[in-house]
C-alpha positions in Angstrom: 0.0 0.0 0.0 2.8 2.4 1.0 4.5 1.7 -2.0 1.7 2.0 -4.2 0.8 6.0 -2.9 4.6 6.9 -3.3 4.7 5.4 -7.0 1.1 7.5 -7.6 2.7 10.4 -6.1 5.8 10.6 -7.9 4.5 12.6 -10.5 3.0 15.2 -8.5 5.9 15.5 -6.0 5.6 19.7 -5.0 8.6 21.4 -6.9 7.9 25.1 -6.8 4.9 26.9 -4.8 3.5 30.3 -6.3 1.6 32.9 -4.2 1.4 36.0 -5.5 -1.2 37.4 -2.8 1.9 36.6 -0.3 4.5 39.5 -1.7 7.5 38.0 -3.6 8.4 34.6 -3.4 12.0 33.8 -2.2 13.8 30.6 -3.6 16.1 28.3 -1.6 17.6 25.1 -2.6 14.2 23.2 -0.7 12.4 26.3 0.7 10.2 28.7 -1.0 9.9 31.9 1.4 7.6 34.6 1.7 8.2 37.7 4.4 4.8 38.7 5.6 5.4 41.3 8.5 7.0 39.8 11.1 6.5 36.1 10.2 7.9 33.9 7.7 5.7 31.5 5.5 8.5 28.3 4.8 7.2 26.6 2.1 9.0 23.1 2.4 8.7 21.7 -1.4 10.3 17.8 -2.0 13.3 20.1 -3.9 16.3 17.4 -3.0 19.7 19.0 -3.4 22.8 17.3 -3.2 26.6 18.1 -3.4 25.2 22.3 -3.2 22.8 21.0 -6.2 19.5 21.0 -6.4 18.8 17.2 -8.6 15.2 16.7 -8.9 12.6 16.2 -6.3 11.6 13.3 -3.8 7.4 13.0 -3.3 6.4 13.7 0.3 9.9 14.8 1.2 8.9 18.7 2.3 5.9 17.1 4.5 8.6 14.9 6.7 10.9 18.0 6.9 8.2 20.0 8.0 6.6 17.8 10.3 9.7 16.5 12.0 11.2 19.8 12.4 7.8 20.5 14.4 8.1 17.8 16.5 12.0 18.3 17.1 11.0 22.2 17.9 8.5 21.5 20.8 10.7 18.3 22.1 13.8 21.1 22.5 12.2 24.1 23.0 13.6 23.7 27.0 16.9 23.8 26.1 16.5 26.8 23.3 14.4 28.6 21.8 12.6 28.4 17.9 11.0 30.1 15.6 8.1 28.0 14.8 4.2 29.8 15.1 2.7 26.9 13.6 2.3 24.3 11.1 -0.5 25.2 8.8 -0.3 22.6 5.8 1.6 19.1 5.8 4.2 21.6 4.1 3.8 24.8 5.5 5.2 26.4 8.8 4.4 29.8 9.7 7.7 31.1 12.0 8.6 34.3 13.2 11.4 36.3 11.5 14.7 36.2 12.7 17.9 37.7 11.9 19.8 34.9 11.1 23.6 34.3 11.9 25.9 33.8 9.1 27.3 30.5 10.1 25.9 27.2 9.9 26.9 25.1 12.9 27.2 21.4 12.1 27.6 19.1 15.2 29.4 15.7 14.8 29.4 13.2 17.0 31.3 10.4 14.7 33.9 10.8 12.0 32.5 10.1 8.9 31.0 11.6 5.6 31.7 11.8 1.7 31.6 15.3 0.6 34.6 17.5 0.7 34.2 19.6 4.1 32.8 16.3 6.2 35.0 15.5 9.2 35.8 12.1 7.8 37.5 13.4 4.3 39.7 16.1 5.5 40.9 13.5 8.2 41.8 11.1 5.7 43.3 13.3 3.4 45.7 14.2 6.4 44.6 17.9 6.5 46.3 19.3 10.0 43.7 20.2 12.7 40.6 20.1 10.4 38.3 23.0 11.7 40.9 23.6 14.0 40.2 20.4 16.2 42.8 18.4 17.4 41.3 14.6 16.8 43.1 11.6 17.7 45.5 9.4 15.7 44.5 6.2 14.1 40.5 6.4 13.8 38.6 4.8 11.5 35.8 6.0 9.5 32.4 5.9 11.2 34.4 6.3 14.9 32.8 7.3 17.2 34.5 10.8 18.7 35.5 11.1 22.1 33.0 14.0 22.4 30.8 15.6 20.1 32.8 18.7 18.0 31.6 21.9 16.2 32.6 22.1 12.8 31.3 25.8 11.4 31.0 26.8 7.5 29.8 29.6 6.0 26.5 29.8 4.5 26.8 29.4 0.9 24.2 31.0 -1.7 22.3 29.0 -4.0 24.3 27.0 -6.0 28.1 27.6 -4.3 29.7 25.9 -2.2 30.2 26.3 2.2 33.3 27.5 3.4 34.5 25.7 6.2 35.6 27.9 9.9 37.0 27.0 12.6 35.5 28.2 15.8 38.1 31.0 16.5 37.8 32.3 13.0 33.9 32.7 13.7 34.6 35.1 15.9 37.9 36.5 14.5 35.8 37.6 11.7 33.3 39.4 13.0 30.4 37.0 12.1 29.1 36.5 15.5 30.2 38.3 18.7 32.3 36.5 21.3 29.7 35.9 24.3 26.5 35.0 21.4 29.3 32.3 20.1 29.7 30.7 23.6 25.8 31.0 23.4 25.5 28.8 20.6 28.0 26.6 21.1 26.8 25.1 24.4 22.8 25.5 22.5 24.4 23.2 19.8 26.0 20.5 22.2 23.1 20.5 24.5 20.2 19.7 21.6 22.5 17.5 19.8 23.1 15.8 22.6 19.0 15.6 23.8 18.3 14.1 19.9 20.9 11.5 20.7 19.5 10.5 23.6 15.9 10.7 21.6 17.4 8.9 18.8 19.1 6.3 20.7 15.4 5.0 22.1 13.7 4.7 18.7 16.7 2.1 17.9 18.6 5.0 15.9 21.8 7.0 16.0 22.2 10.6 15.5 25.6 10.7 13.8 26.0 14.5 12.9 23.5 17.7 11.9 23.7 20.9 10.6 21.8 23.7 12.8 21.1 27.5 12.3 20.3 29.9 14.7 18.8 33.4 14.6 17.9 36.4 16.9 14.3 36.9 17.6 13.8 40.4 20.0 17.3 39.7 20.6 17.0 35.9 21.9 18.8 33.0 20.3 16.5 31.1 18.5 16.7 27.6 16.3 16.1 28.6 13.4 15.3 26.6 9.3 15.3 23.3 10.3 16.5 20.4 12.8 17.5 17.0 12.9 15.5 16.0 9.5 16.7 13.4 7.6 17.8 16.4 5.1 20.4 18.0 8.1 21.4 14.8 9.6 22.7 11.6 9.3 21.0 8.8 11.2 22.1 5.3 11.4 20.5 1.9 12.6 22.3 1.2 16.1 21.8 -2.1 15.7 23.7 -2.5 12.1 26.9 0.1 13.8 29.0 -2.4 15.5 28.5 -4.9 12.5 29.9 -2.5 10.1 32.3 -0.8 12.0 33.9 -4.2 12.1 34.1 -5.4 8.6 34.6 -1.5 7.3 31.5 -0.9 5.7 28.8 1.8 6.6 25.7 1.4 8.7 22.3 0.9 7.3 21.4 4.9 7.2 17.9 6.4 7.1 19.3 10.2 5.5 20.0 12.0 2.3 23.5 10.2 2.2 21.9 7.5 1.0 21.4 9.4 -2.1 25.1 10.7 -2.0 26.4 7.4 -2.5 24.3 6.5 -4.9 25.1 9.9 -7.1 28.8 9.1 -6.3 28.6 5.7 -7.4 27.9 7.2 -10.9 30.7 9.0 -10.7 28.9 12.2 -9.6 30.7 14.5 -6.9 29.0 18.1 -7.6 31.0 18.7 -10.8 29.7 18.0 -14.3 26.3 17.3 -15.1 24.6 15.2 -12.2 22.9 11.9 -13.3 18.8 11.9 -13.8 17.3 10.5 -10.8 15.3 7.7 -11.1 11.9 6.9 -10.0 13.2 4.1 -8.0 15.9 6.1 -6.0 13.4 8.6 -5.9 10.6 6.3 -4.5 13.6 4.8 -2.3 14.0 7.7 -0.4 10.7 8.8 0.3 10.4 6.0 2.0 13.5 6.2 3.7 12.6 9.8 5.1 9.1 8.5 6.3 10.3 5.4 8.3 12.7 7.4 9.9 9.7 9.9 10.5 7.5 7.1 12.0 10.5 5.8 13.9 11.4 8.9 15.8 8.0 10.2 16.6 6.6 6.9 17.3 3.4 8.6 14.8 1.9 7.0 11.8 3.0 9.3 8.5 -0.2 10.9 7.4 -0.2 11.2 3.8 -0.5 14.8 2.1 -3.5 14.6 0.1 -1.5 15.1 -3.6 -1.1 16.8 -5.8 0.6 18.7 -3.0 1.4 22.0 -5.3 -2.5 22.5 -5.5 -3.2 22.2 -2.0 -0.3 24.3 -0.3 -1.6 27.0 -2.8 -4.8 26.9 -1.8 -4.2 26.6 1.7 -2.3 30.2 1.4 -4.6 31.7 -0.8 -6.7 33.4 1.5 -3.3 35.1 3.2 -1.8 34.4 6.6 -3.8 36.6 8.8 -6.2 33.9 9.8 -3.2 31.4 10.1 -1.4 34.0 12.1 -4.2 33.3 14.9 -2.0 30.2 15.7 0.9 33.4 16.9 -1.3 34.6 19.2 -0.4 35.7 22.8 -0.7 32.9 25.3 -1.2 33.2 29.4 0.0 30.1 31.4 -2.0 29.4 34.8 0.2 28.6 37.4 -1.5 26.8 40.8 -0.2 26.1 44.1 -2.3 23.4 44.4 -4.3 20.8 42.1 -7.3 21.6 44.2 -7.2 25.4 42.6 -8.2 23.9 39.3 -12.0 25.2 39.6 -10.4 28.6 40.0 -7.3 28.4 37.1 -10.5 26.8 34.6 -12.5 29.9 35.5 -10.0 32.2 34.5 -9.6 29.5 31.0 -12.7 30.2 30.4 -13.1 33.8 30.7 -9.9 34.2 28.6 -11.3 31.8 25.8 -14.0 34.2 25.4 -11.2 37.0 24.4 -9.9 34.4 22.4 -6.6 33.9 23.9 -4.9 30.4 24.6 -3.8 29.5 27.9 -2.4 26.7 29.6 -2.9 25.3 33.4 -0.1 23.7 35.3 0.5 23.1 39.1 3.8 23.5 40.6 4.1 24.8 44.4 6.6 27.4 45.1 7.0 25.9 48.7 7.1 22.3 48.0 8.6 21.9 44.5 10.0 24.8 43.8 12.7 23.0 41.4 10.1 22.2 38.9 8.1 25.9 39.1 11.1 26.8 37.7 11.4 24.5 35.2 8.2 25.2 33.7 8.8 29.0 33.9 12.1 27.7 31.9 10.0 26.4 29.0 7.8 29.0 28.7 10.4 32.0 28.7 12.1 30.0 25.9 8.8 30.4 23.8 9.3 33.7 21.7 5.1 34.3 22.2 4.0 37.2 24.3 2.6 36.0 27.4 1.0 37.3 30.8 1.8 35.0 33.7 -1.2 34.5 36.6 -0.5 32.9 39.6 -3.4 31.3 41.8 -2.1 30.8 45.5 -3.6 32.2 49.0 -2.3 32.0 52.5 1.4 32.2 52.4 1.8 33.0 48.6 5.7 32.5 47.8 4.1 31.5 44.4 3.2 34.9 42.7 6.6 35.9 44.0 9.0 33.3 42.8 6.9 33.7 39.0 7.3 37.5 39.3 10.8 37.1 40.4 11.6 34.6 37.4 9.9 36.3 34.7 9.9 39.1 32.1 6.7 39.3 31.3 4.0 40.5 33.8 2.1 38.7 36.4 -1.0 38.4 37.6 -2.1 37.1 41.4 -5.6 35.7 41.6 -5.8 34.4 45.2 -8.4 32.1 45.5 -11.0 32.1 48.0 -10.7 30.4 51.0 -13.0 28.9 54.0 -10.7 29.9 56.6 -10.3 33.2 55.7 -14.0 34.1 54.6 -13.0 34.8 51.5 -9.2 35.1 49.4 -6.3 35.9 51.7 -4.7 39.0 49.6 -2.4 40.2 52.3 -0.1 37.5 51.2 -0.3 38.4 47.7 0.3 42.3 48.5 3.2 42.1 50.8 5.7 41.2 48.5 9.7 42.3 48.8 11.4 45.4 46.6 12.2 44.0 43.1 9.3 41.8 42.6 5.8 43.2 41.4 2.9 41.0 41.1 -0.5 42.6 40.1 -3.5 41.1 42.4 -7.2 40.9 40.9 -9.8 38.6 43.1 -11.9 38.2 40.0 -11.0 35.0 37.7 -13.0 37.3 34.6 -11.0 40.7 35.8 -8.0 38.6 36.2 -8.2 38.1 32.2 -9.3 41.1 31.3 -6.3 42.2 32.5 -4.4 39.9 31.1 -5.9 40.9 27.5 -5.2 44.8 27.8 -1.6 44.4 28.9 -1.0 41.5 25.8 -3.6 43.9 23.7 -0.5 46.7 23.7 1.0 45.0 21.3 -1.4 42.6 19.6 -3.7 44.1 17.8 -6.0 41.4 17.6 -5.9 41.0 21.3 -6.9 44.4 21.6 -9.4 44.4 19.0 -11.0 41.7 21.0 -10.5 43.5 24.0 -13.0 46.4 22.5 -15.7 44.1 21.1 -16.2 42.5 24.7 -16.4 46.3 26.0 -19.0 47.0 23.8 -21.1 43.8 24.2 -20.8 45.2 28.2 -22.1 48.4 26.9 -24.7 47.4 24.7 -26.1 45.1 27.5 -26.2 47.9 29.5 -28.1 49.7 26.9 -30.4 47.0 26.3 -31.3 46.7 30.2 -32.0 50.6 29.7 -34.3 50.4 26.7 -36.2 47.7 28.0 -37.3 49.6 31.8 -37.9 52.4 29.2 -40.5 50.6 27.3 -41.6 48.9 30.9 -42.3 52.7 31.8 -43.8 53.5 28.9 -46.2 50.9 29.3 -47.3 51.8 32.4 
């Protein structure tokens, strides 16, 4: 079956996207772009490129690059930041724009590779402290390293070819500031290091990727893609220790598998490249989707085809709608599970003003560790947010947010039996430095909220108004109506 929908979908694999209600239309090797304000429409088409070439295309390829870079986004967004609003087609992510930085930083954790800046070929070819690392003597090709390495290029236009760095010379020239390198250096180990360790439990290994970072209000944020079959090598643990011995490579689930097979027609970037055929073609669709299904433990959901037809209607209309998906978000934070009929009041009330939010518990008192660690996750999310805090009697809660946050807080005490109603002396008496807002009302609580977000949304605020004159026309309403009662009379 899976077989038979990539054969019927060969023909109709997505090889250029064209918008004009969008602006201009931005060409990558795999990407087409369009700028839209502030946000980004990546429009991942099944473009394959190959030795800095772009070959042909491979059907459902820009749905698992999108897609997986989703999933890898949300499973890392602890450790750094991203740039992804939301995925609006099986091929289209809305992200924020970013000023990107002008190196790609590619993370190895083995020695290996074919193409003339990979790890493994300047090694072999006895090039002196390639990228300026000083490896060991005697490895092999496909060792593993003693400790995963940054090996920086340039990024290369369309069509040329990346200019390997070492780390010093990325900051020698200019292209990113000292203390912002250090930034993304450890950013780089620590995610590589967290897809390992994801990797390593769907039976796979993460041998090496290629990341790109940005600044978003002057944050560090992942930026383009990540660990996609198209950025990173990925091998079958089970098949390493087999080939390592006998000298051969590991079964692989990546684009390399598409190197080799252009190298073993004696195709290395130079020259016309050889036609691809349907069978490699069909090969490595299905290579990129099992190593979809494998990571994220999901069933790939076929795009319905032909996919140019449906991306473009799916951006027809414009973004603004999609762009609902950017909107501002206030996380709940409790003290206590038993605060929930309180924290879903406020849900509700800020549903109605059409704003997301999301409820978690973590006591500032008793697991103060994890508070922080949610407040972590959320300060790494580039959305605009409002914090409220539900805690009474001793309320270290609305402090510790307050005290941990950027963006403001709210404290909506609950009410309380043993104090006739919500203890808010708690909540007021807080120390210099940190400056909690207290509303008792769950309904004020997110109208509050909303105007703070609304100075810089203007659909928030928008919103904001309509519920203000709904209010005012009820009021008017109740007017009329004893009007007429009098009139009646």
């Amino acid at each position: 079956m899976t077989d038979a929908i990539i054969s019927n979908a060969l023909p109709h694999a997505l090889d250029r996207v064209d918008v004009p209600g969008l602006g201009a239309r931005h060409e990558g090797k795999v990407r087409d772009m369009y700028v839209v304000g502030d946000h980004r429409v990546l429009v991942t088409t099944d473009r394959v490129s190959a030795f800095d070439r772009v070959l042909g295309t491979i059907p459902f390829k820009g749905q698992v690059l999108t897609q997986l870079s989703a999933w890898w986004f949300e499973h890392l967004a602890d450790v750094v930041g991203h740039h992804m609003v939301d995925v609006v087609d099986p091929n289209v992510m809305i992200t924020r724009e970013a000023a990107p930085l002008p190196v790609e930083v590619i993370v190895r954790g083995y020695i290996t590779g074919s193409t003339s800046t990979s790890l493994w070929t300047l090694y072999e070819q006895g090039v002196e402290r390639p990228y300026g690392l000083d490896l060991p003597a005697g490895l092999r090709k496909n060792d593993r390293l003693p400790a995963p390495v940054i090996t920086p290029t340039t990024k290369a236009a369309k069509g040329q070819h990346d200019e390997r760095l070492t780390a010093d010379e990325v900051v020698e020239r200019g292209l990113v500031e000292p203390a912002l390198w250090r930034e993304v250096c450890a950013a780089a180990i620590a995610i590589f290091e967290r897809g390992q360790r994801i990797a390593e439990r769907a039976g796979l290994i993460l041998v090496d990727t290629k990341y790109e970072f940005g600044l978003i209000d002057g944050r560090l944020c992942l930026i383009d893609e990540v660990h996609t079959p198209d950025s990173s090598r990925y091998w079958v643990a089970e098949s390493y220790a087999a080939a390592l011995a006998e000298g051969r490579a590991p079964q692989q689930f990546d684009k390399e598998h598409l190197r080799l097979w252009l190298k073993a027609r004696g195709y290395g970037g130079d020259g016309p490249p050889p036609a691809l055929t349907d069978a490699i073609r069909a090969e490595v669709a299905q290579r990129y989707i099992t190593l979809f299904e494998k990571l994220t433990g999901q069933r790939f959901a076929y795009g319905a085809q032909p996919a140019r037809a449906r991306v473009e209607h799916a951006l027809a209309d414009g973004i603004d709608g999609m762009l609902d998906a950017d909107r501002p978000l206030v996380p709940i934070i409790m003290g206590s599970a038993s605060d929930r009929p309180h924290g879903e009041a406020i849900a509700g009330a800020l549903a109605e003003l059409g704003i997301d939010s999301e409820i978690r518990v973590a006591s500032a008192h008793k697991v103060a560790a994890r508070c922080l660690e949610i407040l972590g996750e959320y300060e790494r999310d580039p959305r605009p947010k409002v914090y409220v805090t539900i805690a009474g009697r001793s309320n270290a809660l609305s402090g510790l947010v307050d005290g941990h946050v950027a963006a403001p807080v709210i404290a909506c005490p609950p009410t309380s039996s043993s104090f006739g109603g919500a203890d808010i002396f708690s909540s007021l008496r807080m120390p210099s430095g940190v400056a909690p807002g207290v509303v008792l009302d769950p309904g004020n609580a997110a109208l509050l909220a909303a105007k703070i977000l609304g100075v810089g949304d203007r659909r928030t605020a928008d919103r904001v108004r309509a519920s203000q004159r709904r209010r005012q026309e009820t009021l008017y309403a109740a007017d009329a109506q004893l009007a007429a009662e009098r009139a009646g009379q």
